[in-house]
C-alpha positions as CSV (number, residue, x, y, z in Angstrom):
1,X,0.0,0.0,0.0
2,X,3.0,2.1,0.7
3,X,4.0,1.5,-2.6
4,X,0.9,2.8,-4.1
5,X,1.0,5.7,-2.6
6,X,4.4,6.8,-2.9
7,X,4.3,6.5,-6.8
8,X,0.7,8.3,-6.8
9,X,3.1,10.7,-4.8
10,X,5.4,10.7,-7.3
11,X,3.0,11.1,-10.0
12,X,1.3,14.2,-8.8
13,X,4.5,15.9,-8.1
14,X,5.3,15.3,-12.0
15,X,1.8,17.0,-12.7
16,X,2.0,19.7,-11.2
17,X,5.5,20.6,-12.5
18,X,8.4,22.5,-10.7
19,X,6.2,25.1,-9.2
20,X,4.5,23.3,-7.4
21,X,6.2,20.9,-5.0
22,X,6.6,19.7,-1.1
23,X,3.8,17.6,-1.4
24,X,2.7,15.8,2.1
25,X,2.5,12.2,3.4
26,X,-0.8,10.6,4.1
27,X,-3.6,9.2,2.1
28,X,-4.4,10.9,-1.4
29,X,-7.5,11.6,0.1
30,X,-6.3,13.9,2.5
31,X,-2.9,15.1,1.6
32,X,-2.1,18.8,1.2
33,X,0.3,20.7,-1.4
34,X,1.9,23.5,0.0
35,X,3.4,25.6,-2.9
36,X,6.1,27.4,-4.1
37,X,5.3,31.2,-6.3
38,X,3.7,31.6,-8.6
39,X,1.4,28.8,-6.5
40,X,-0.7,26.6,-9.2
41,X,-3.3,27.0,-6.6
42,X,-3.5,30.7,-7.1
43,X,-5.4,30.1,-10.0
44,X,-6.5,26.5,-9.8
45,X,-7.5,26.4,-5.5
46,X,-11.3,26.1,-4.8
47,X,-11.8,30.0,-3.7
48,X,-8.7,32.1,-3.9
49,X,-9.0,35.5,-5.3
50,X,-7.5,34.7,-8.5
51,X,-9.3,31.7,-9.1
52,X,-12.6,33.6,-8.6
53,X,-11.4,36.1,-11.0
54,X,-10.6,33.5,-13.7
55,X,-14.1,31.3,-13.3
56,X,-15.8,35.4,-13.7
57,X,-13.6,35.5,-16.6
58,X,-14.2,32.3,-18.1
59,X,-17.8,32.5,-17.2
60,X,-18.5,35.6,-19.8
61,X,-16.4,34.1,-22.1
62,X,-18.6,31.6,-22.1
63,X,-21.2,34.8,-22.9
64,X,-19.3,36.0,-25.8
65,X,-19.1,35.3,-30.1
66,X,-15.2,34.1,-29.2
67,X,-16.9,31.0,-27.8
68,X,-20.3,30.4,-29.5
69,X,-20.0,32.0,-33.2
70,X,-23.0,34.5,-33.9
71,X,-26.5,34.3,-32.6
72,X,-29.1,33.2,-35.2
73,X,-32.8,33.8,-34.6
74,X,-35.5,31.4,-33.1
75,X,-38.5,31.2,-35.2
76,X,-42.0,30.6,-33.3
77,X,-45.5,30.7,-33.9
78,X,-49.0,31.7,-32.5
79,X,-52.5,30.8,-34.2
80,X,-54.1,33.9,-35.5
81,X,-57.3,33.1,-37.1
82,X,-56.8,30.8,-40.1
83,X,-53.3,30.7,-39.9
84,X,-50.1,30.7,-37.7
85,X,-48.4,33.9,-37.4
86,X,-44.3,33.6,-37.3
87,X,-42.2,35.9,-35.0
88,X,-38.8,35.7,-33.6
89,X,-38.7,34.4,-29.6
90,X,-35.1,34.3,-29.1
91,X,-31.7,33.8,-30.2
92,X,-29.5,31.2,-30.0
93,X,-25.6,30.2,-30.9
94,X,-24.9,28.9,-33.6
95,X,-21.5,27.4,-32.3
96,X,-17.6,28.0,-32.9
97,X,-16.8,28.1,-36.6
98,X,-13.5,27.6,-36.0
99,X,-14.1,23.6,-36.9
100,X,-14.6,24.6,-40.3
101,X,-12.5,28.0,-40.8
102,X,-9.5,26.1,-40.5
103,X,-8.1,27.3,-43.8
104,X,-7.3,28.9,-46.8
105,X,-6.5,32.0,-44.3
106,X,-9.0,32.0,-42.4
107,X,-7.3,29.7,-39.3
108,X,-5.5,33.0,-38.3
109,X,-8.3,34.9,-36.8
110,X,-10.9,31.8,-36.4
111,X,-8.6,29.3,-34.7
112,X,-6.8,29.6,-31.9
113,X,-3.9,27.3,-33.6
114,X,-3.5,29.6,-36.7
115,X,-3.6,32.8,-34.6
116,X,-0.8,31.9,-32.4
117,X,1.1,30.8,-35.4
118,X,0.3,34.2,-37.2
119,X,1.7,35.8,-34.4
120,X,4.9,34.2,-33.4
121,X,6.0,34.7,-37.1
122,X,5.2,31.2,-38.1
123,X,3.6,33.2,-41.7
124,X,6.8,34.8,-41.8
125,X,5.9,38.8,-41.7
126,X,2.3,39.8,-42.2
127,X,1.6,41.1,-45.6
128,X,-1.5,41.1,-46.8
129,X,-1.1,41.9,-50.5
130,X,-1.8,38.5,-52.8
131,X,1.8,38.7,-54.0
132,X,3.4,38.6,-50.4
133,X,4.9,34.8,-49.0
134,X,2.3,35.7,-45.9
135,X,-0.4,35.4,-48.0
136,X,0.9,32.7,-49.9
137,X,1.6,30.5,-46.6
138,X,-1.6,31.3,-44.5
139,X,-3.5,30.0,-47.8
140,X,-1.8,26.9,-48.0
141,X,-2.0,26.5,-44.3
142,X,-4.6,24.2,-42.6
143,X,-5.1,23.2,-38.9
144,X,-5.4,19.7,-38.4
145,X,-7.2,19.8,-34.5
146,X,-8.6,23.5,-34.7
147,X,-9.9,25.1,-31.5
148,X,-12.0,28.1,-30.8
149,X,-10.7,31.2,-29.2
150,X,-10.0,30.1,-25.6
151,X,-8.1,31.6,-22.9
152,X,-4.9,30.4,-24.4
153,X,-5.2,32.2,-27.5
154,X,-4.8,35.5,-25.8
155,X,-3.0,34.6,-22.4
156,X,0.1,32.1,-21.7
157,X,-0.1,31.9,-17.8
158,X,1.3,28.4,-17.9
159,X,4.7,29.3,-20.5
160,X,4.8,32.5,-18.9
161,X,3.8,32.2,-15.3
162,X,1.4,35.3,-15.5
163,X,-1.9,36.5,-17.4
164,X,0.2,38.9,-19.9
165,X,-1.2,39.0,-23.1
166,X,0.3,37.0,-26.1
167,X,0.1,40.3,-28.5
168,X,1.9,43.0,-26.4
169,X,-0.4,46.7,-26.1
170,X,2.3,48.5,-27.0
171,X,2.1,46.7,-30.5
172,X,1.7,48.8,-33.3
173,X,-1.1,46.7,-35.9
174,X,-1.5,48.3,-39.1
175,X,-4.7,46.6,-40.8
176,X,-5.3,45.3,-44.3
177,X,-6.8,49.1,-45.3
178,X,-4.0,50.6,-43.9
179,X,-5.0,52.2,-40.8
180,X,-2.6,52.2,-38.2
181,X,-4.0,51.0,-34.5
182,X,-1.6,52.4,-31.7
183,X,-3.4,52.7,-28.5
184,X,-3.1,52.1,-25.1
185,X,-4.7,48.7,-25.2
186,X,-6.6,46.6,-28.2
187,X,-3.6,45.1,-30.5
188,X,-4.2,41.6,-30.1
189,X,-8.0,42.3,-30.7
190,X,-6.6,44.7,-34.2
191,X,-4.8,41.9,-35.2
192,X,-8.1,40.1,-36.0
193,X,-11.1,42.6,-36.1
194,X,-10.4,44.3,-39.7
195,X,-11.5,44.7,-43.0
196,X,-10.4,41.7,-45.6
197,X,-9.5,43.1,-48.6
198,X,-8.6,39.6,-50.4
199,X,-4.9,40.5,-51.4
200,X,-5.8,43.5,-52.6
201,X,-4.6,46.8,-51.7
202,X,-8.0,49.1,-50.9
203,X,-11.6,48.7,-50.4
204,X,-12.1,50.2,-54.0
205,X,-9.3,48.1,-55.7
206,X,-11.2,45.0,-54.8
207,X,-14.3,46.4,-55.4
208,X,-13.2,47.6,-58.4
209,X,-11.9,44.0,-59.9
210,X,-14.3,41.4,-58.2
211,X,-17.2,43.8,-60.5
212,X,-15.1,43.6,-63.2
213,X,-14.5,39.9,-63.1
214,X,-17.8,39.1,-62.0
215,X,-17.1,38.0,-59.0
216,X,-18.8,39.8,-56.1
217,X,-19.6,36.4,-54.7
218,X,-17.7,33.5,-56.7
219,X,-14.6,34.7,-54.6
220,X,-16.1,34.4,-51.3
221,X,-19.3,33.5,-49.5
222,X,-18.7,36.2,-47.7
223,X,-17.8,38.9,-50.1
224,X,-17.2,42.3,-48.6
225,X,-15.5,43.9,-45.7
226,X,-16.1,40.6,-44.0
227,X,-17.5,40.1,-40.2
228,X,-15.0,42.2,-38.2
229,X,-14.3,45.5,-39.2
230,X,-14.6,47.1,-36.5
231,X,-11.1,48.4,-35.9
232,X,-11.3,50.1,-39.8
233,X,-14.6,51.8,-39.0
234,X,-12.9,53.6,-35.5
235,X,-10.3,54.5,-37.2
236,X,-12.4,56.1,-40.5
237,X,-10.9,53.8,-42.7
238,X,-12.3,50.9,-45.2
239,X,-15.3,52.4,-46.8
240,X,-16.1,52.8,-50.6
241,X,-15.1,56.1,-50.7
242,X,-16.4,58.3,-53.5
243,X,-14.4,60.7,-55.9
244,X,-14.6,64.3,-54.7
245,X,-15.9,63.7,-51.4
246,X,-14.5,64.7,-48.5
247,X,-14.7,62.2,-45.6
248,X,-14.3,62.6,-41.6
249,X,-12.4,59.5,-40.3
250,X,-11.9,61.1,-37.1
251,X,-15.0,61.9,-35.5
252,X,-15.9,61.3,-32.5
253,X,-12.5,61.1,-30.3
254,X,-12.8,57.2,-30.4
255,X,-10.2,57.5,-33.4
256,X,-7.9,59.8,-32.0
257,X,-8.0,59.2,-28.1
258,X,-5.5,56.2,-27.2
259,X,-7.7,55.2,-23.9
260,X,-11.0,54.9,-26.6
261,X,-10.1,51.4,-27.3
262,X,-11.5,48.0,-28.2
263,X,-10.1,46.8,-23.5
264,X,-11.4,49.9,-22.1
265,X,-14.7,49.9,-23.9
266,X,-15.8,46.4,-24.1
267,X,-13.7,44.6,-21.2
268,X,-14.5,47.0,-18.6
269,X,-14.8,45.0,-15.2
270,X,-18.2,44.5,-14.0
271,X,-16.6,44.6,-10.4
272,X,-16.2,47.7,-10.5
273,X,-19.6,48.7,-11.2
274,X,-20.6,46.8,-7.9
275,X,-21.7,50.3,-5.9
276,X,-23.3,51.8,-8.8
277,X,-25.4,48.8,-10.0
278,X,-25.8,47.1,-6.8
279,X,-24.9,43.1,-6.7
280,X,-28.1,42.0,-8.6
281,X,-27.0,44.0,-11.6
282,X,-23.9,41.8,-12.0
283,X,-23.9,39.5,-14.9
284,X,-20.9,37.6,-16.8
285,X,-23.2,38.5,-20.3
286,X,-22.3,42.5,-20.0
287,X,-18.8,43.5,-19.8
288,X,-15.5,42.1,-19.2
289,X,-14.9,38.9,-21.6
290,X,-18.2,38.6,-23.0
291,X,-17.4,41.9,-24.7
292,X,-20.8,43.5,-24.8
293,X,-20.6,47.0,-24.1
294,X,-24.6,46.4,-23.3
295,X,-27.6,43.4,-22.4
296,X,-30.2,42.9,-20.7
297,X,-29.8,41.5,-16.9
298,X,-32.4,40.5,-15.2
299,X,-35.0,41.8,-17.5
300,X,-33.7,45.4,-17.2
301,X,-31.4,46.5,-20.2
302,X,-27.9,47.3,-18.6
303,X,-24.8,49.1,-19.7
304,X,-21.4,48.8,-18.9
305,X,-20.4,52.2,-18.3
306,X,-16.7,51.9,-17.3
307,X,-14.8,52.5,-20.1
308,X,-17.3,54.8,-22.0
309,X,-16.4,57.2,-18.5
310,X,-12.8,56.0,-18.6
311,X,-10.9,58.8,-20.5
312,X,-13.5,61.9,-19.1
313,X,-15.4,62.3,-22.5
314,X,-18.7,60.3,-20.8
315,X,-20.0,60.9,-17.5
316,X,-22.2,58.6,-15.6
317,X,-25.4,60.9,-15.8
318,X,-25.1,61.0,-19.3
319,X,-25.4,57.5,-20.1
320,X,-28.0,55.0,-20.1
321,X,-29.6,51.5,-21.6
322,X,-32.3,50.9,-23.0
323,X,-34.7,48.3,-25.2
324,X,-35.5,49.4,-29.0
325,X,-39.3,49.3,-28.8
326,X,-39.5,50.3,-24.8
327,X,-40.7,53.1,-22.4
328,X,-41.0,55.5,-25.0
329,X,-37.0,54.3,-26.4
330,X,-36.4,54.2,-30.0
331,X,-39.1,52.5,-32.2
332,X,-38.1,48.9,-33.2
333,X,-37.5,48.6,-37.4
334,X,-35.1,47.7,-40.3
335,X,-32.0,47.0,-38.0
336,X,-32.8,47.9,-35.0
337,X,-34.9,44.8,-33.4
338,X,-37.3,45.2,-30.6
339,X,-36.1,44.1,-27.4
340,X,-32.2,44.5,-27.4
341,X,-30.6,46.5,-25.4
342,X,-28.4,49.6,-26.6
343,X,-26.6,52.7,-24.9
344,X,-28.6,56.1,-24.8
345,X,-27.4,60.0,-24.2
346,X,-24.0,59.5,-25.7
347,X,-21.6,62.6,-25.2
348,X,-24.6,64.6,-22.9
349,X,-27.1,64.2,-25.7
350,X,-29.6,61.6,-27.0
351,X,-28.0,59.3,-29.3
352,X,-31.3,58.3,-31.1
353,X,-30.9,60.8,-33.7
354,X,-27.6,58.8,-34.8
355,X,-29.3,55.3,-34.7
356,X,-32.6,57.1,-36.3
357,X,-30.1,58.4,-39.5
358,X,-28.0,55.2,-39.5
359,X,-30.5,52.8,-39.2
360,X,-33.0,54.9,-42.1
361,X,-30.4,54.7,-44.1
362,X,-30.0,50.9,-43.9
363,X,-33.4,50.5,-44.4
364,X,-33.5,52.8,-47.9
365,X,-30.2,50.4,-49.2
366,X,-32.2,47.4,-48.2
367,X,-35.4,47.5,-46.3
368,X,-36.4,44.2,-44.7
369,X,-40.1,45.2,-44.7
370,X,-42.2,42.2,-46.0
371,X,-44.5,44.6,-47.9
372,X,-41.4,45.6,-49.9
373,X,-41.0,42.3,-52.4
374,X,-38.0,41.4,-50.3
375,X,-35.5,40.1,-53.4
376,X,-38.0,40.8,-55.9
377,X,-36.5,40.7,-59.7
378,X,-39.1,41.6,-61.6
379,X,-39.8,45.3,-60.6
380,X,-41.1,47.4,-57.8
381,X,-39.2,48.6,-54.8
382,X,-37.5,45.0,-54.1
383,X,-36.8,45.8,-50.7
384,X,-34.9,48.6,-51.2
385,X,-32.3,50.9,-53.2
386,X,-29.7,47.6,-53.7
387,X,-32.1,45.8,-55.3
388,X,-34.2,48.0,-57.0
389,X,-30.5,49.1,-58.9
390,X,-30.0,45.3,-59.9
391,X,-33.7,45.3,-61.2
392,X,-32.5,48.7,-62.9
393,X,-29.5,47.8,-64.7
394,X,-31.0,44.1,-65.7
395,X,-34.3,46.1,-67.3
396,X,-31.9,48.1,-69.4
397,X,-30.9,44.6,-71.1
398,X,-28.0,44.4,-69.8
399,X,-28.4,40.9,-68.5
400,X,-31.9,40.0,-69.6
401,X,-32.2,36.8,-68.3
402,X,-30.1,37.3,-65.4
403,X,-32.0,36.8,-61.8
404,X,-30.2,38.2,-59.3
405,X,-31.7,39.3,-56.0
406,X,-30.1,39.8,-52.5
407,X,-30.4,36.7,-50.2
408,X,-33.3,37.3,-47.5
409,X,-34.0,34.9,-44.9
410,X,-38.0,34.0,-45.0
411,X,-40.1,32.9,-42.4
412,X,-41.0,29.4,-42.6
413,X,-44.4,30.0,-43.7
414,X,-43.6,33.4,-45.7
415,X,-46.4,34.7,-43.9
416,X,-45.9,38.8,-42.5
417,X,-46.1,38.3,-38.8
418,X,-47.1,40.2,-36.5
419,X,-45.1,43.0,-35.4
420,X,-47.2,44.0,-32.3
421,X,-45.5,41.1,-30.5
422,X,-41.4,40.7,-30.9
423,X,-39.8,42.0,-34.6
424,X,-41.1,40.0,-36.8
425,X,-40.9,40.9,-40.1
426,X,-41.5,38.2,-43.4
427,X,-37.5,39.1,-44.6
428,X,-34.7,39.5,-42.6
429,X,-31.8,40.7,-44.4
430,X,-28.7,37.7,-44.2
431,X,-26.5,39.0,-46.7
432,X,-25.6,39.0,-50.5
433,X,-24.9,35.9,-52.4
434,X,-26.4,35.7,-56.2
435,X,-23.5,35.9,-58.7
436,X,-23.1,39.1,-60.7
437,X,-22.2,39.3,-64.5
438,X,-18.8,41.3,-65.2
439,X,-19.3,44.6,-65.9
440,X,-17.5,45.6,-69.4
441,X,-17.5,49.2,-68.5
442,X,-14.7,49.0,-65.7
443,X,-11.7,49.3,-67.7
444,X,-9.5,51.6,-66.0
445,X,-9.1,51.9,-62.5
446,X,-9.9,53.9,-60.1
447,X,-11.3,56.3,-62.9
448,X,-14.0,53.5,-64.5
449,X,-15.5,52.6,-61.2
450,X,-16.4,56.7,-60.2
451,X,-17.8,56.7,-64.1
452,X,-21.1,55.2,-65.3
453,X,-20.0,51.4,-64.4
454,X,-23.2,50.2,-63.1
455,X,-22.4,47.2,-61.1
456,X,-19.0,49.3,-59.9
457,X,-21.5,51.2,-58.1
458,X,-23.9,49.1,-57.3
459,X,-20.8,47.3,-55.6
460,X,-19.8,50.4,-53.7
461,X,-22.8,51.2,-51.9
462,X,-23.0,47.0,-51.4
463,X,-19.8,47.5,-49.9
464,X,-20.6,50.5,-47.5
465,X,-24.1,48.7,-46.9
466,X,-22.1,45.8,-45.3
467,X,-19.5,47.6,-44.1
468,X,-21.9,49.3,-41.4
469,X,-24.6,45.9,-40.8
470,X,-21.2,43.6,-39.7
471,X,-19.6,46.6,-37.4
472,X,-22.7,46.0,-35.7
473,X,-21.7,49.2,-33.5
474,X,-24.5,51.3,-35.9
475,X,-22.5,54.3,-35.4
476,X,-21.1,54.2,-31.9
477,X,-17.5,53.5,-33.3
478,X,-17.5,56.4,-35.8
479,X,-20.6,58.4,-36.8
480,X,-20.6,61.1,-39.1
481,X,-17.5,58.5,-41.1
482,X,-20.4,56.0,-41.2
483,X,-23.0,58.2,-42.0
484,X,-21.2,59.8,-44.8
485,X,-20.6,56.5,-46.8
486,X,-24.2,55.3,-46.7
487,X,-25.5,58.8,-47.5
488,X,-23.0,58.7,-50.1
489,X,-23.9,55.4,-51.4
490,X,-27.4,56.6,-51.5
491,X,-27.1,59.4,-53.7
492,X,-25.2,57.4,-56.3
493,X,-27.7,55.7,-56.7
494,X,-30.3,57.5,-56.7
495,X,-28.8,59.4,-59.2
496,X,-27.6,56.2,-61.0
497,X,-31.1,55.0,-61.3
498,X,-33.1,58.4,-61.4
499,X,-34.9,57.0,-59.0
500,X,-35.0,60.2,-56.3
501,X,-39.0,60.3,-56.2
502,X,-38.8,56.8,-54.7
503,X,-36.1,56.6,-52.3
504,X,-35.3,59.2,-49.5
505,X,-31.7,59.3,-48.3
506,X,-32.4,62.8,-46.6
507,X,-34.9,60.1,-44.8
508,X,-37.7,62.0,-43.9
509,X,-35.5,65.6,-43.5
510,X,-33.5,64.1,-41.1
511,X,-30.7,64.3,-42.8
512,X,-31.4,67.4,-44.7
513,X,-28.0,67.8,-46.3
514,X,-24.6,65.3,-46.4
515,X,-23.3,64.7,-43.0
């Protein structure tokens, strides 16, 4: 018996590595490890601080997209008469896609293999241009076991002995556009959350060629900005920008203030929020590493106000959370769905004039209102400006037996729904993903694309439409640079397609002249 438990002894010891050692006689039941610093049992005991902290930690990561991939609706129904009326009750995860973004450059941001191998060099230097050996090696690259984006993809506490990060902050990232992120904090999140510009050198290079080639879609699945642009838009860079337009990258400060960053704003402790939000307000889902700036707790929508009063710019009185469709808070529509929570009063004044521009604007490039023909070809206002310019340019007979529409997603019964209860509307916007015919005009570049190249410019405002729908901030991150590109896109349009009397980009004299 002895034996036994001297090589269980033994074993243990070889477990827990040279940090840990002096482990006690006695039954394995009841022996105790008294150990040396950095203690394993800082982090790994049963109720020491730091092993509190990392269970709060892991619990909203547990909360957040680095975990579960993106929330897709639930569809249910109620019995309305002579038929059942569709609505959306809920969301749900649709899992880690980092079992099957494994490749083809996509394991550098979806895996946590590939990201760590981006980093440490593994690529060789980063260079995103098509012609670079980085680009050539992270598309021949696959990962064999991929993971999701755990704790180990950002912190090496085992290697290193601490919770440093494995992309220093003081790590200059300069993105695929070409904006340069060097705050205080947000590199390793930079190194991932930017525009993908395919190998190309600008937004309107890529534009430019995948419309000429015909491939707005046969390149990706996802063609366009892709689902993290996030550190682009703060910085006012990415966007289909048009020929003798002036844009405003910088506004607000986010772009220009080195505390406004991706840590401060999205990571801020919900600790330290204990006095102001008493203990019931706590909740892994808002804050810290579920990344949500703001949710609903408890019923009641809740905001994470640390870092927006970080750098001085917010105070506390100024900022609030609210539900889109509650007490009297901004009307639920388009992109803007009833019952999610958003921050109010930004900067000392209401903020629903931003989300009422942004979100109008959406809705004129491609309104998801059943009673629009969502993705109709054959005429009418096809669910917006988008595809009322592909029914345009395809009536001229350009491609007259082409049928291309903008993918919706459809209740399963098609039927309207009822938008009394939770947003429910027939078509919900998922994306673009018919095929395009090259366009013969684009011939030069950059000059072709500002001329009369239709689907140049239908692929523009496509692009600035997206750009704006995966930031998902709708305007927080940069305002008047996101309201500029879709009023922008509007216009060219409109004037592209004459089709002024029918779509409003001043949306209702709210925006009575460009931003």
């Amino acid at each position: 018996m002895k034996s036994i438990q001297f090589y269980a002894i033994i074993l243990a010891a070889m477990l827990f590595g040279y940090q840990c050692n002096n482990l006690s006689t006695g039954s394995l039941q009841t022996q105790t490890v008294t150990a040396t610093a950095p203690s394993c049992f800082n982090c790994h005991g049963q109720n020491t601080l730091d092993s509190n902290k990392l269970q709060w930690a892991q619990a909203g990561w547990r909360e957040s997209v680095h975990a579960n991939g993106i929330r897709a609706p639930i569809f249910a129904s109620y019995w309305s008469g002579t038929a059942n009326m569709w609505f959306v009750a809920g969301y749900e995860w649709h899992g880690s896609d980092a079992f099957y973004c494994n490749g083809q450059g996509c394991q550098v941001c979806h895996t946590k293999e590939g990201f760590l191998k981006k980093i440490n060099g593994d690529y060789g230097t980063v260079n995103w241009l098509s012609t670079s050996p980085f680009y050539a090696a992270i598309g021949a690259d696959s990962i064999t076991n991929p993971s999701e984006l755990t704790c180990f993809t950002c912190h090496a506490p085992h290697e290193r002995g601490n919770f440093t990060l494995t992309v220093d902050p003081a790590t200059t990232v300069t993105t695929q556009t070409g904006a340069v992120y060097n705050k205080t904090k947000g590199s390793l999140c930079a190194n991932c959350h930017q525009i993908r510009l395919g190998g190309y050198a600008s937004a309107n290079e890529y534009i430019f060629y995948t419309a000429k080639l015909g491939n707005l879609k046969a390149t990706s699945g996802s063609w366009g900005p892709h689902h993290g642009p996030q550190t682009d838009v703060l910085l006012g860079k990415g966007g289909a920008e048009y020929s003798g337009k002036t844009y405003t990258p910088t506004s607000p400060s986010h772009t220009t203030e080195a505390d406004s960053n991706c840590v401060n704003c999205h990571m801020a402790d919900d600790f330290a929020n204990l006095t102001e939000i008493l203990r019931y307000g706590l909740s892994p889902a808002v804050g810290g590493h579920s990344m949500a700036v703001a949710g609903i707790v408890h019923g009641t929508p809740t905001a994470n106000k640390a870092g927006c009063t970080f750098t001085g710019c917010h105070s506390l009185a100024n900022l609030t959370a609210r539900r889109f469709g509650a007490s009297g808070a901004m009307a639920a529509s388009g992109y803007l769905p009833k019952n999610r929570a958003y921050i109010d009063k930004i900067g000392g004044g209401t903020s629903a004039a931003y989300y009422a521009k942004i979100n109008g604007l959406l809705k004129v490039l491609a309104d998801p209102n059943p009673l629009k023909k969502c993705g109709d070809t054959t005429g009418g206002t096809g669910g917006g400006l988008l595809q009322a310019t592909i029914n345009w340019i395809l009536s001229a007979g350009n491609i007259a037996t082409q049928t291309t529409k903008i993918n919706w997603t459809t209740m399963p019964d098609g039927s309207y729904g009822d938008s009394s209860l939770l947003y429910a509307p027939t078509c919900i916007h998922s994306g673009f993903s018919a095929n395009l015919p090259a366009d013969a005009t684009l011939v030069n570049f950059p000059a072709d694309l500002y001329a009369n190249a239709k689907w140049g410019k239908f692929a523009q405002a496509l692009w600035n439409f997206k750009l704006v729908y995966e930031d998902k901030s709708l305007g927080i991150h940069n305002p008047t640079y996101i309201l500029q590109l879709l009023y922008d896109s509007c216009t060219d349009l409109v004037t592209l397609t004459g089709s002024s009397a029918t779509y409003d980009c001043s949306v209702g004299g709210l925006i009575p002249t460009r931003p």
